[in-house]
N, C-alpha and C positions, 0 to 999 in steps of 0.2 A: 630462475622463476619459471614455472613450468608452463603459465599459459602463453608467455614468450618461446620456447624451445621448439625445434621443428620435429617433427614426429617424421624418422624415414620411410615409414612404411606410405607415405603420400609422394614423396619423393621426384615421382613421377604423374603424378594427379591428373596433370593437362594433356597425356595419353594416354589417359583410362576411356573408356566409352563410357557417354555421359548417363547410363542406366546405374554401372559401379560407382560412381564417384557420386552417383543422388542417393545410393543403398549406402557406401561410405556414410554419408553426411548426417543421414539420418540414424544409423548406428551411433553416430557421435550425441547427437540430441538426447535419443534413448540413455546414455551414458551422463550425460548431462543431468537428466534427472534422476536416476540413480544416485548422484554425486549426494543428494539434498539426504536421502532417509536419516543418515547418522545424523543431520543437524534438528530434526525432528523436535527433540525435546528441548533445544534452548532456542527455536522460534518460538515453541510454545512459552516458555519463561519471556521471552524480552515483550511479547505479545499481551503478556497478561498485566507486567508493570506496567506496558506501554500505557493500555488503558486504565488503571490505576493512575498514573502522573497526568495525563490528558485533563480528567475528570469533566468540569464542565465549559471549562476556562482555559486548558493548552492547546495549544497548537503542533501538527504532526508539520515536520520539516525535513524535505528529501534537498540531498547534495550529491554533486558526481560529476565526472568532465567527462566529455564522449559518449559515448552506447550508455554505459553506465547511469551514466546524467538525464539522459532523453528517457532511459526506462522508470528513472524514479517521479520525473514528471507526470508519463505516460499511466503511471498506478496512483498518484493521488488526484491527478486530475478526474478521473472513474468514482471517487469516492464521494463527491458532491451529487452527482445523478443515483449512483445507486445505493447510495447510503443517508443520504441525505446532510454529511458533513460539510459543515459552511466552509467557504472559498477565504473568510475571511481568517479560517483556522488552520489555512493552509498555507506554507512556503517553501517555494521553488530557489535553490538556490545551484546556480549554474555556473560551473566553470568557464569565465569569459562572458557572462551575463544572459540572458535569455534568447538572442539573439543567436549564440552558437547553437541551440536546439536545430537548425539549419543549415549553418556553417560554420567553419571549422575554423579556428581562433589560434594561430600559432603561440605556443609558450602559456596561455591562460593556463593548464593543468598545473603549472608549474609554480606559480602565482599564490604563493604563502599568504601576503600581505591582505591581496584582495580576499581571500577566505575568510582570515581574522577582522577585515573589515564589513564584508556583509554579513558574519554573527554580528556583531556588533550593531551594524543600520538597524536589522529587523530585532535587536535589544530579545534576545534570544536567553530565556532565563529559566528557572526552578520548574517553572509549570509543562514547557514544551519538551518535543520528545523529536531527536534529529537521527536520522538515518542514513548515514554515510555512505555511500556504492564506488565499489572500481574492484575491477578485475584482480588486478595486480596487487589491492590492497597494500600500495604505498603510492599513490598519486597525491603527491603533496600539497593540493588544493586540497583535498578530500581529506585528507589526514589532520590537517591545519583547523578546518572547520569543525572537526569533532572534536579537535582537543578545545578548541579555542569553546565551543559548546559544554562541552561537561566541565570547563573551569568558570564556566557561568550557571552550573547547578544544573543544566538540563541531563535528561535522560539520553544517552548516544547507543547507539546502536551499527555497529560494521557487519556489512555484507561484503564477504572476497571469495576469492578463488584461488588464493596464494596460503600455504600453512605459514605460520609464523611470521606473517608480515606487522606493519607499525599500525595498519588501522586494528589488527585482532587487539592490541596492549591499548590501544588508545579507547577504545571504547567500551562501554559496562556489560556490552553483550555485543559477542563477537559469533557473525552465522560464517563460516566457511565451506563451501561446497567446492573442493578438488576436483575439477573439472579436468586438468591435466592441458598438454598440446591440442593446439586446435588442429583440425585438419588442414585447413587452411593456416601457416603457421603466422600467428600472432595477432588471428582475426576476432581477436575476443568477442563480438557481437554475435557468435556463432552460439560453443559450447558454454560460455561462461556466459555471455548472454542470457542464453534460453534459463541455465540457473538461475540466477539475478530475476528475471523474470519471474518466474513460481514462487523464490521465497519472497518476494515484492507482494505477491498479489497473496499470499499464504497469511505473512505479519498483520497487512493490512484487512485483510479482512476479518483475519481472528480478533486483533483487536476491535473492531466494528461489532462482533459477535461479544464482546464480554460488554461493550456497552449499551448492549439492548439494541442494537438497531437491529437486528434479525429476530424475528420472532416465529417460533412454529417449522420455520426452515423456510422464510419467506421474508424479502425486502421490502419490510413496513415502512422504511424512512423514507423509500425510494422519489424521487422526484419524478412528478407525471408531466411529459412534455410533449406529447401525440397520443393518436387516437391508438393504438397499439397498448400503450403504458398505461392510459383511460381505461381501458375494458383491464387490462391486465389488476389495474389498482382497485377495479370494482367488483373483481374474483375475489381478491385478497378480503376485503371487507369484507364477503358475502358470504368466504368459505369461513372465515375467524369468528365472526360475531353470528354465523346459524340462522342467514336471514336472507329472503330471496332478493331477486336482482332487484328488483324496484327499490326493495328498502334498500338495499347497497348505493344504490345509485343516488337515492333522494341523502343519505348519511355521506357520501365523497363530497355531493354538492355544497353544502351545508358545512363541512368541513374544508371548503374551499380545496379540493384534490390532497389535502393532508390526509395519509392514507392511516398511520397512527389514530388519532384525532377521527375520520369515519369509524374506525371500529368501534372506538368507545362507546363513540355517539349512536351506533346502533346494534350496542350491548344493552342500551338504555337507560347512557349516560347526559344529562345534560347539556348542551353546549360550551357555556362556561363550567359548568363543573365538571366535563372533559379535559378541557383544556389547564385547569387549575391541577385536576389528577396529571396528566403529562408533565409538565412544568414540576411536579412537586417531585416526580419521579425521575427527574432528568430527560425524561424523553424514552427512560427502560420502559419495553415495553410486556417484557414478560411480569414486572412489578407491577406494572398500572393494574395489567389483566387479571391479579392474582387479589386487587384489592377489589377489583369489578365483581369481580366471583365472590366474594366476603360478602359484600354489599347485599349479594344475589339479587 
């Protein structure tokens, strides 16, 4: 398993001078995302079902023990503030329970049982779409949960860093980025990490993008929660719907800081008949805009 194996060329690491061994490290990172280009095309596939099976009704579901685990949290927790995806469509499932995002839970990675029983608590089915992480791509918490998931009809998806490991056969789209020996040998939070991280924030956001939530090249769903995100949310309006700051400003207000929802309303749509256009359109917002424009 190559993200376990020790790479001799570090050998001696702890008598480098610490200018090499931070130019080491960061060659490694560089290397790291190099690893993702080949996976390119089947983030884009698992990315595009992703949002497909979601629709209006699933739920996205990250799993992982370790680095692994903390990073899948760490990417869908982001998706409620800048996506505007509900918390209630989201679940965290942790090897050794939520709790290890902290600290460190002996034998939980290992823990079959508990995997196949929290698929089961959170009744994990057809609609949702679960996204397995580990390094190693055989941690048998993580493996157990995606199988025990796509035998319940959900969409699975494996991210490793291992070729031919049991998450790539266990799940319906297998992302593998060969990150190789860490410098640090076995410190997978490093190079497979920083992987893990890009195709985390790459899946999830593409998916976000085939659902309308980005419009123009801009986070309409975004959630506004300081004066920062206030002005920022009153650009968006202002630059979308072609109308100066007052009118932006008086359309966010009125649309209670739903940045979606102001544009419409100062395209010179309704209130309720914004929110009816939204709603009918799922929340896309490149559809809403395209019936706006019809309308003229």
């Amino acid at each position: 398993m190559k993200t376990e194996t020790l790479d001799a060329r570090y050998i001696d690491l702890d008598l480098w001078p610490t200018e090499l061994a931070v130019d080491a490290m960061l060659e490694g990172q560089m290397a790291a995302v190099a690893s993702i280009q080949s996976q390119s095309a089947g983030i884009a596939r698992a990315a595009e079902e992703a949002a497909l099976r979601l629709g209006s009704e699933g739920r996205l579901v990250y799993v992982g023990a370790g680095t692994s685990g903390r990073l899948g949290v760490q990417d869908g927790t982001e998706l409620y503030p800048t996506f505007g995806w509900p918390m209630e469509r989201m679940v965290f499932l942790m090897a050794g329970g939520m709790d290890a995002l902290t600290e460190a839970y002996e034998g939980a990675e290992d823990d079959v049982n508990a995997a196949r029983a929290d698929i089961d608590r959170h009744s994990i089915g057809a609609h949702d779409v679960v996204i397995g992480v580990a390094a190693s791509g055989r941690t048998p918490y993580t493996v157990a949960a995606i199988e025990q998931a796509k035998a319940a009809g959900a969409l699975t998806i494996g991210i490793s860093n291992n070729a031919g490991a049991r998450l790539s056969e266990a799940a319906d789209h297998s992302i593998v980025a060969v990150t190789g020996s860490e410098i640090v040998g076995g410190s997978t939070r490093m190079k497979a990490g920083t992987a893990q991280k890009i195709i985390l924030n790459l899946i999830s956001t593409a998916i976000m993008i085939r659902l309308g939530l980005v419009y123009e090249g801009r986070m309409v769903a975004m959630r506004i929660s300081n004066a920062k995100l206030q002005q920022r949310g009153c650009q968006m309006v202002q630059d979308i719907a072609g109308v100066d700051a007052d009118a932006a400003a008086r359309a966010l207000e009125l649309a209670e800081n739903d940045i979606r929802l102001g544009v419409v309303i100062a395209s010179g749509v309704q209130l309720e008949d914004a929110r009816e256009l939204l709603e009918r359109h799922g929340g896309n917002m490149r559809q809403v805009m395209r019936e706006v424009e019809k309308r003229g």
